[in-house]
N, C-alpha and C positions, 0 to 999 in steps of 0.2 A: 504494500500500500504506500502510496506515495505521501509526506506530507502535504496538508494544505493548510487552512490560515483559518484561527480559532475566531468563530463568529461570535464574542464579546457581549453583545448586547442578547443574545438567545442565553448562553450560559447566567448572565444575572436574572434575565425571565427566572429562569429554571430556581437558581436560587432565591432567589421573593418568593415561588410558590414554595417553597420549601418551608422557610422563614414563616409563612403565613399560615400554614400549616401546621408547625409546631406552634404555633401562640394558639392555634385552636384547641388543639390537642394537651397543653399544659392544661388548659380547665379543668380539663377530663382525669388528671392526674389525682393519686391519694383514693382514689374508689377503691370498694370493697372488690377482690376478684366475686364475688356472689352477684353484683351487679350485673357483668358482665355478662352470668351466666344464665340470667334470669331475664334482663333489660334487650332483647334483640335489636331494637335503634340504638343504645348504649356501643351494642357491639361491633355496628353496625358504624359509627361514627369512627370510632378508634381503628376499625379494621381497616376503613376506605386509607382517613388518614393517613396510617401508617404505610400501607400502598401506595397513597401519592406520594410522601415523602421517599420510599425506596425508589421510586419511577425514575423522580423527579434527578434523584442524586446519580442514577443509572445512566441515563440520560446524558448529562453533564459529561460522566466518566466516560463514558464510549465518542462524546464529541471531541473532547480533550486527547482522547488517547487516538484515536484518525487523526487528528491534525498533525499529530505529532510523527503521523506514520505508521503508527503501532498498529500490529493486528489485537482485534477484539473478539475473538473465537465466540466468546459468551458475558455475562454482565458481570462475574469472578473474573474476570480476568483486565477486565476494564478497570476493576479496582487494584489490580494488581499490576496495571501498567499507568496508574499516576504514580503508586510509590518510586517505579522504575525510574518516574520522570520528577520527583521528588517534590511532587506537588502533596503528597501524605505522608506523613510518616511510616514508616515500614511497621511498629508495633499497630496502631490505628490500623493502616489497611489492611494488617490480617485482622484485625475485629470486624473490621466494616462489611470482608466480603459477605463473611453472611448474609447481609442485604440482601445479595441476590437470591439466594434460595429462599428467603423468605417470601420477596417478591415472584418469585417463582409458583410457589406454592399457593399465594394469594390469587393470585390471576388468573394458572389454569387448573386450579384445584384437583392439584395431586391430591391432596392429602385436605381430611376436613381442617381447619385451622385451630390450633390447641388458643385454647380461651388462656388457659394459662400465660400462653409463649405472649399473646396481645397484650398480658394484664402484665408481664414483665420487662416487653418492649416499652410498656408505654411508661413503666415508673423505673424501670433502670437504665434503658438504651435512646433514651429519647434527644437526650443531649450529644449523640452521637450525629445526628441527622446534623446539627449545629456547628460543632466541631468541623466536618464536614464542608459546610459550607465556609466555612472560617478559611480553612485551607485551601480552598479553590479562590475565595475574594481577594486571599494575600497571593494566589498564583497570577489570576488575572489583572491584579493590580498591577504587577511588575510586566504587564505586556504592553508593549503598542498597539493603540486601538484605529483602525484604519476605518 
């Protein structure tokens, strides 16, 4: 894949929805997992949620990682050719791949979705999405924007 030239203004899209996503999704924070279990719009919020914000940050990473030339086999490995390109740090983007199989699993429902895994993304892993986007605002910060 040949490089091409990071389209700037789609990567910030990408992170605003991200951003704007976790400020909805902090509300939702501190619930009972019982909620979850009981409330299906409860679940229903946190699930979409958490799906946009994996998308959103997938997205990003496979755009970042073509520009740069890199092959992106799959959305693991997109996260694993920004650390390449030292746009994440390498402890972070082995946590982060996750993302993808979670998004994975959200979208074409392999697997029913553990209410659990929702009730723990969304009060342990949620500042990751964040994180996240921190490291890509300080990447594209330092680019020229044409």
């Amino acid at each position: 894949m040949s490089p091409g030239k990071i389209d700037i203004p789609v990567v910030r899209r990408h992170l605003l929805a991200i951003d704007a996503v976790v400020q909805t999704l902090r509300a939702h924070q501190g619930r009972p997992l019982g909620l979850l279990e009981r409330d299906v719009e409860e679940r229903w919020v946190i699930e979409r949620g958490l799906q946009l914000c994996a998308q959103n940050a997938l997205d990003v990473a496979t755009h970042l990682a073509a520009a740069a030339g890199l092959d992106v086999p799959d959305y693991a490995a997109a996260i694993s050719r920004l650390v390449e390109l030292d746009i994440l740090r390498r402890d972070f983007g082995e946590k982060f791949r996750s993302v993808a199989g979670f998004r994975n699993v959200v979208v074409h429902g392999y697997l029913d979705v553990d209410i659990q895994l929702l009730h723990r993304l969304l009060n342990q892993r949620l500042d990751d999405f964040a994180e996240f986007a921190n490291h890509v605002s300080s990447y594209i910060a330092s680019q020229p924007e044409t």
